[in-house]
N, C-alpha and C positions, 0 to 999 in steps of 0.2 A: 773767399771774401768778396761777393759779387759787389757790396754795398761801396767799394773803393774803389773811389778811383782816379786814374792817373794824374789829372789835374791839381786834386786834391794832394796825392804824395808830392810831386814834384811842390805844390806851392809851401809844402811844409818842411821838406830840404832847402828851401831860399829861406824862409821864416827863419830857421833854425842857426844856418850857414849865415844869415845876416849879423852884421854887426847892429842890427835898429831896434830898439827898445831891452829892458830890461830880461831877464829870465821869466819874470813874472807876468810881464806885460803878455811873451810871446806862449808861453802858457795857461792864460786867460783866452787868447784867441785861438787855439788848439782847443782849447776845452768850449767853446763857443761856436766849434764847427761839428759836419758831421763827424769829423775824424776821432773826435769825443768816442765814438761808437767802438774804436778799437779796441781801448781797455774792457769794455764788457766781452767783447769778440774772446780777447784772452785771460777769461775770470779773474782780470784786475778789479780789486771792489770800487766803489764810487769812492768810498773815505780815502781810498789810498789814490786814487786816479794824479789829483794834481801833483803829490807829491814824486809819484812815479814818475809823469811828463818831466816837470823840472830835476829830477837828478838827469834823466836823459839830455835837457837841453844845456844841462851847466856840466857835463861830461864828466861829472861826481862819480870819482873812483871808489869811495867808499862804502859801498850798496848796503851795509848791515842794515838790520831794520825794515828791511822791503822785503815784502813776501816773493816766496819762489816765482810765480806766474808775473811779476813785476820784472824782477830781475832777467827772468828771462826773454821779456818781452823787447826790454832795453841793452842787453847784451849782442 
């Protein structure tokens, strides 16, 4: 995964780890960066992309509903 990189993950562990704005908010600017490019990377569809991000950022134990390549991506 040449196309990542470290600035980028590191700034999306603070993002993430922060307590600053909503689940939505920081999912909207994940999906606004390149880091968008990762769910394609792991045949997450674009329909399911946001959905996927935000169970991962709200640490939503209940994954039904999400495709295998989601789940796994977030697990």
């Amino acid at each position: 995964m040449s196309w990542l990189h470290a600035e980028e993950i590191f700034a999306l562990i603070d993002l993430v780890d922060s307590g600053r704005g909503s689940c939505e908010e920081k999912a909207s600017k994940v999906l606004d960066s390149p880091l968008s490019k990762m769910f394609t990377q792991f045949r997450v569809h674009a329909s399911e992309a946001k959905e996927c991000l935000l169970a991962a950022i709200s640490r939503r134990e209940d994954l039904s509903g999400l495709s295998k390549d989601c789940t796994e991506l977030i697990t």
